[in-house]
Residue frames as qw, qx, qy, qz and C-alpha x, y, z in Angstrom:
[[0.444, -0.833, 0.331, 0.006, -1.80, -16.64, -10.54],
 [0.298, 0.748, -0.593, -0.014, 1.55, -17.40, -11.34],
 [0.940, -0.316, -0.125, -0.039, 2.62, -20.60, -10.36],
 [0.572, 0.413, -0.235, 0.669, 4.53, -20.91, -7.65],
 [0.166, -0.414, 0.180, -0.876, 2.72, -17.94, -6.01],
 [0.283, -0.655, -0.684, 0.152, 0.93, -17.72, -2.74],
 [0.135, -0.633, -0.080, -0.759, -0.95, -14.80, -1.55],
 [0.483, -0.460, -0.715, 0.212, -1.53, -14.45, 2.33],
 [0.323, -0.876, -0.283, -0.221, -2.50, -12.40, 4.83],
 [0.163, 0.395, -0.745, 0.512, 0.54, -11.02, 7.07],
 [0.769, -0.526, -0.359, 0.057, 0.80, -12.20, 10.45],
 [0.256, -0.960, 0.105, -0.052, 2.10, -10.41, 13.44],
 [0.738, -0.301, 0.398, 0.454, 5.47, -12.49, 12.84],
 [0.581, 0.653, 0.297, 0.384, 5.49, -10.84, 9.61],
 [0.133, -0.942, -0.033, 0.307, 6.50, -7.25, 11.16],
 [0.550, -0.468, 0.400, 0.564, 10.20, -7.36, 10.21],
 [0.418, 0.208, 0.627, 0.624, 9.75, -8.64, 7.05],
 [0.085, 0.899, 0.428, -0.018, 6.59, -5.83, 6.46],
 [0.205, -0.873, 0.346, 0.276, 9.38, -2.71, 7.68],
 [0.433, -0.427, 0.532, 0.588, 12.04, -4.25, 5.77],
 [0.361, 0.586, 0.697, 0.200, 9.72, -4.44, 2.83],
 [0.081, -0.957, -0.270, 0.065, 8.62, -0.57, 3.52],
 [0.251, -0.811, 0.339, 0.405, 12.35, 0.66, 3.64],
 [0.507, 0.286, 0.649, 0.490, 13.17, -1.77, 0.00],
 [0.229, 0.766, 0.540, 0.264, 10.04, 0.61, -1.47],
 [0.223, -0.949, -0.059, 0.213, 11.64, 3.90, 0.19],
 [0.204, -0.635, 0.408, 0.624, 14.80, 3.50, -1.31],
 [0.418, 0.391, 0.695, 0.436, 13.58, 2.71, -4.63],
 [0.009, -0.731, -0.665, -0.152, 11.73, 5.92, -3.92],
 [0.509, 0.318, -0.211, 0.772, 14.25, 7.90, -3.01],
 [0.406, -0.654, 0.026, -0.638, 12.60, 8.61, 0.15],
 [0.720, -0.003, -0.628, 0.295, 14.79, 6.27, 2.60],
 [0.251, 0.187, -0.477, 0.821, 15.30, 9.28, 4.33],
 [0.516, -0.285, 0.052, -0.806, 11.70, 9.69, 5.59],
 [0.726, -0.086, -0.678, 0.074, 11.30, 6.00, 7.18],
 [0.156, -0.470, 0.534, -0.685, 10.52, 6.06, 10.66],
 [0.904, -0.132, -0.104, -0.392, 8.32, 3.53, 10.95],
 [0.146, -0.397, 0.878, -0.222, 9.71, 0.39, 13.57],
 [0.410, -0.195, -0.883, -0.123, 8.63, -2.67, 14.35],
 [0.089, -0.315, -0.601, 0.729, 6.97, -1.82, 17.42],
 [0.387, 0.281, -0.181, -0.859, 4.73, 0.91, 15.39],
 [0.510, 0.081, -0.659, -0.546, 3.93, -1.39, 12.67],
 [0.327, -0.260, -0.899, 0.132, 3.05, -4.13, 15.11],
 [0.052, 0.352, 0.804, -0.477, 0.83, -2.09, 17.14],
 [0.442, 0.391, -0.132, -0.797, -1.46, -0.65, 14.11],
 [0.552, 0.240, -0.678, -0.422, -1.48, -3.77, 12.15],
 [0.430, 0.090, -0.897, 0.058, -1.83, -6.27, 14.56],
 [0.106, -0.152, 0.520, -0.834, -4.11, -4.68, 17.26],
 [0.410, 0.342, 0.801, -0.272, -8.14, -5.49, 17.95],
 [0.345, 0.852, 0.249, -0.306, -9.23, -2.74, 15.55],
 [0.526, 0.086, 0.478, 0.699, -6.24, -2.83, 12.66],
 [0.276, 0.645, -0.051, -0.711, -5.87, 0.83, 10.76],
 [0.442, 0.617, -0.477, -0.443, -4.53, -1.24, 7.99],
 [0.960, 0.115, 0.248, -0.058, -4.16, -4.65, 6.54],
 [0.070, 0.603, -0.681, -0.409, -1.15, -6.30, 4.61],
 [0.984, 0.106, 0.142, 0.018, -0.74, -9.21, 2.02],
 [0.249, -0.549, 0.744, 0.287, 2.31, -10.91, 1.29],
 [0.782, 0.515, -0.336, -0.103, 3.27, -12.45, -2.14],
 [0.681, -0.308, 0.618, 0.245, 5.64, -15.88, -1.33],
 [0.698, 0.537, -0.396, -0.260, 7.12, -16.74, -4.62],
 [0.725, 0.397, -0.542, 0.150, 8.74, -20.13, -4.60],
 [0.691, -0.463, -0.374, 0.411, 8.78, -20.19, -0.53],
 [0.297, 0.026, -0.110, 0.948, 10.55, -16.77, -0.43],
 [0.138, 0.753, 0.235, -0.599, 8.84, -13.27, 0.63],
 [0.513, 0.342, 0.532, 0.580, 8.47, -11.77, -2.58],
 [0.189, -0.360, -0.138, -0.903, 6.44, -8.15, -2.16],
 [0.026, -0.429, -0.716, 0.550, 3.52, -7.01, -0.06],
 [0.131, -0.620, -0.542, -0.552, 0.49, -4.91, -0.45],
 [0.089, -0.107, -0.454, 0.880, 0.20, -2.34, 2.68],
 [0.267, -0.431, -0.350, -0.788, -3.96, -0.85, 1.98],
 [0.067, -0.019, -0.398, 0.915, -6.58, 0.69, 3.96],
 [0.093, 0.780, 0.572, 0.235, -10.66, 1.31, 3.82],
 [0.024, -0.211, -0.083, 0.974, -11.58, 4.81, 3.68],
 [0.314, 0.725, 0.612, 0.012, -15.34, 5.73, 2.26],
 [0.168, 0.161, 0.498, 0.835, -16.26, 7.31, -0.44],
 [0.271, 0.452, 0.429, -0.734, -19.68, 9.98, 0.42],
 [0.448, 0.363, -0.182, -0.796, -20.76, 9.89, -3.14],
 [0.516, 0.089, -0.798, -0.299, -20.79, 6.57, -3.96],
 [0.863, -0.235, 0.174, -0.413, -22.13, 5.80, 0.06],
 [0.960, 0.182, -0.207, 0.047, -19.82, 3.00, -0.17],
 [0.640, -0.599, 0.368, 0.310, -16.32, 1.75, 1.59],
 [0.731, 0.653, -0.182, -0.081, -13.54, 1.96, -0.63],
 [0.642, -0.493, 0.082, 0.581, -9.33, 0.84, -0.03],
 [0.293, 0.931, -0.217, -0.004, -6.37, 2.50, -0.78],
 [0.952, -0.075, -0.121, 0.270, -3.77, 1.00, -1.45],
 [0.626, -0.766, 0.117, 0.085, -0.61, 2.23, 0.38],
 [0.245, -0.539, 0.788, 0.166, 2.10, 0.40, -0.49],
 [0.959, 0.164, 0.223, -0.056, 2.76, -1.98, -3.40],
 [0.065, 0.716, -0.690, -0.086, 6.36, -3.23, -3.84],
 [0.985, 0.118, 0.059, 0.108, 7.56, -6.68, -5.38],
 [0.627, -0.547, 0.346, 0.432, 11.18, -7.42, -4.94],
 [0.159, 0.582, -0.638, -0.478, 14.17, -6.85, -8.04],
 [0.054, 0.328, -0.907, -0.257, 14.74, -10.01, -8.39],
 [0.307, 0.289, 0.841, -0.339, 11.31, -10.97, -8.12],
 [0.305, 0.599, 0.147, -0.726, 10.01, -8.69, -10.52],
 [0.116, 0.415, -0.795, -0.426, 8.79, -9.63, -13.67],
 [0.039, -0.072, 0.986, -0.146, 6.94, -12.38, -12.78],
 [0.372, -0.421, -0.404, -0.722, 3.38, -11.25, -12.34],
 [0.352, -0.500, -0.593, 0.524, 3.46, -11.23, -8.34],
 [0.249, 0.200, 0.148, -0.936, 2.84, -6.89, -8.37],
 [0.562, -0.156, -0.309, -0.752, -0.47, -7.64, -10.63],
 [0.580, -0.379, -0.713, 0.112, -1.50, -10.80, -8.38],
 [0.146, -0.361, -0.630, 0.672, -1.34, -9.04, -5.50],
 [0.286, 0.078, 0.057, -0.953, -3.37, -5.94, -6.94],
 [0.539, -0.118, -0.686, -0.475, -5.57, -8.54, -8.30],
 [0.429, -0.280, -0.797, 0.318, -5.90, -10.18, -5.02],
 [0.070, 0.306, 0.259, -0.913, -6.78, -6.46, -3.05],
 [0.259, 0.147, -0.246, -0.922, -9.28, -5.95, -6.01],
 [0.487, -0.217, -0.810, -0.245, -11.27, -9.25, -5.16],
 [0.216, -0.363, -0.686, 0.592, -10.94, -8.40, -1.40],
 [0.274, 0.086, 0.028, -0.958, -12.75, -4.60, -2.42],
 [0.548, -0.042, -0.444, -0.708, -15.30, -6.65, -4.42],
 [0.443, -0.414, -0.790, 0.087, -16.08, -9.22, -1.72],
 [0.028, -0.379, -0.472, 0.796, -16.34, -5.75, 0.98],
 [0.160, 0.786, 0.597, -0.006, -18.59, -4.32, -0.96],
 [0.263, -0.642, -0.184, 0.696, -16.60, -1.62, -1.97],
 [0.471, 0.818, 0.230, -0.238, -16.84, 1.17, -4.40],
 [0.433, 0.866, -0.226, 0.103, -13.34, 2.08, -5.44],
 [0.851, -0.213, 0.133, 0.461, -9.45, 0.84, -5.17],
 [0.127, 0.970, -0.155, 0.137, -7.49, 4.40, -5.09],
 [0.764, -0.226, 0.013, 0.604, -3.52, 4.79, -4.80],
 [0.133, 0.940, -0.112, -0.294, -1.16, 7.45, -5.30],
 [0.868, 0.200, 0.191, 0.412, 1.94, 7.01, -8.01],
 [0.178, -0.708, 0.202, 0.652, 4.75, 9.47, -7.59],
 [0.735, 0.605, 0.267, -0.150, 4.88, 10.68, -11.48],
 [0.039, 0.585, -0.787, -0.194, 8.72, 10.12, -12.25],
 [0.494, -0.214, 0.839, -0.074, 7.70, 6.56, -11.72],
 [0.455, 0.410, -0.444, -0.654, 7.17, 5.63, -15.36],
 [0.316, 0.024, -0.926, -0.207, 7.25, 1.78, -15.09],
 [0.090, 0.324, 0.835, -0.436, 4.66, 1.54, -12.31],
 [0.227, 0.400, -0.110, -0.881, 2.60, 4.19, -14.24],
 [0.441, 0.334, -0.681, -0.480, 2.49, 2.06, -17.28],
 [0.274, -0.159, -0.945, 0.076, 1.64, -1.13, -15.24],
 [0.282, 0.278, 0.749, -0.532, -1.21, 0.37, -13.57],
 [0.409, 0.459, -0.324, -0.719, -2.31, 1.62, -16.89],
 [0.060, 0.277, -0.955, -0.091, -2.10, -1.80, -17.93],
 [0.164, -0.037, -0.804, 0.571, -4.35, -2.54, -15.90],
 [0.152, -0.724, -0.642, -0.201, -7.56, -0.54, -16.60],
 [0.166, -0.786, -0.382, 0.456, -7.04, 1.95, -13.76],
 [0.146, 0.825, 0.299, 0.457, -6.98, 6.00, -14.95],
 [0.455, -0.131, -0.483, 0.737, -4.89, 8.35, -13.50],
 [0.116, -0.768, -0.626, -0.068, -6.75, 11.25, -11.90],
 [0.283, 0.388, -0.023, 0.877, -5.14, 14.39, -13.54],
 [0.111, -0.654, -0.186, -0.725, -8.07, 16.46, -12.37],
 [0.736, -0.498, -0.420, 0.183, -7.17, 15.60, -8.64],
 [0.385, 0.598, -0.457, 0.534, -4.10, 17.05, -6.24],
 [0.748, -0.090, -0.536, 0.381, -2.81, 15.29, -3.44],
 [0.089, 0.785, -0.213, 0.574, -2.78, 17.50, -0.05],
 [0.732, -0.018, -0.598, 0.327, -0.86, 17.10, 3.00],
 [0.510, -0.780, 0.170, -0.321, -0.63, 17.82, 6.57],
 [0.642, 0.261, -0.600, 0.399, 2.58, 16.38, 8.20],
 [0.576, -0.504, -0.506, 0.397, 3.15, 15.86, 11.95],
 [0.240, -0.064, -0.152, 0.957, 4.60, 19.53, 12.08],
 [0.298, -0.236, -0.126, -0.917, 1.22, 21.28, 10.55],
 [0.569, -0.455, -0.674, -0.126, -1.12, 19.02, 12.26],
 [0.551, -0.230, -0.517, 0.614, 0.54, 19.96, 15.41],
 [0.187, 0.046, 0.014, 0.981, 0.20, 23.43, 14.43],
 [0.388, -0.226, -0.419, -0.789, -3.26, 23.53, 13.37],
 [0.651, -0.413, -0.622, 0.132, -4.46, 21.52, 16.47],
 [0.456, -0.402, -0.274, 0.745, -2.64, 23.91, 18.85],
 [0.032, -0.871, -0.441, 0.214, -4.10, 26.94, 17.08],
 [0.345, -0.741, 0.340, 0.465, -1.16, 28.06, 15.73],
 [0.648, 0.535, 0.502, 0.207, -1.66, 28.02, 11.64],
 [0.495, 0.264, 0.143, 0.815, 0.68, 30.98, 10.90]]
């Protein structure tokens, strides 16, 4: 680990910084406009008795520096828990450093202390430098996949019976 670095767990004082984090990685992503997520939300998923999700925070030098945002989900063929990571954003001016691979490094000890089988993400595929760093990295992207969604509109739809 870089010195310098700490890795930690958020805390529920973290919220702001977590959302202001999340809306850093949206407009890098040119998805600023989709951001709804508050503080309020984020605090009451992340911080509740039963947490959907987990975060770490990267400190570089006493400063926030980036976060990690992941999830378990299970995997039926392997029989095994697996995360996913979510969200993995290391500031501009932070970048560079080796805080994005610490943290992934740090998520990929937590999988192997849960006993899990697998550490999935998704990488929008304009994004050439993150590409290349996970590549880096060992992981494989997984051509022979495709991503599918349901959004609050078709959920709604398909709950209510009403699928076209």
């Amino acid at each position: 680990m870089p010195h310098g670095l700490t890795i930690r767990p958020a805390v529920p004082s973290d919220t702001a910084l977590i959302l202001s984090f999340i809306r850093q990685l949206a407009e890098y992503e040119r998805l600023a406009d989709q951001v709804e997520a508050t503080e309020a939300e984020l605090h009451k998923w992340l911080f509740c008795d039963q947490p959907v999700a987990r975060v770490l925070i990267a400190e570089y030098s006493g400063e926030a520096a980036g976060f990690a945002l992941f999830f378990h989900n299970f995997s039926t063929f392997l029989s095994k828990p697996g995360i996913f990571l979510e969200d993995l954003y290391v500031r501009p001016s932070s970048r560079g450093k080796g805080i994005g691979k610490a943290l992934l490094t740090e998520l990929v000890k937590l999988a192997h202390q849960e006993g899990c089988g697998r550490v999935e993400w998704a990488v929008l595929d304009w994004n050439a430098p993150a590409i290349d760093f996970y590549k880096s990295l060992g992981a494989r992207p997984m051509s022979d996949w495709t991503i599918f969604r349901l959004d609050r509109a078709g959920i709604k739809a398909l709950a209510e019976g009403d699928e076209g």
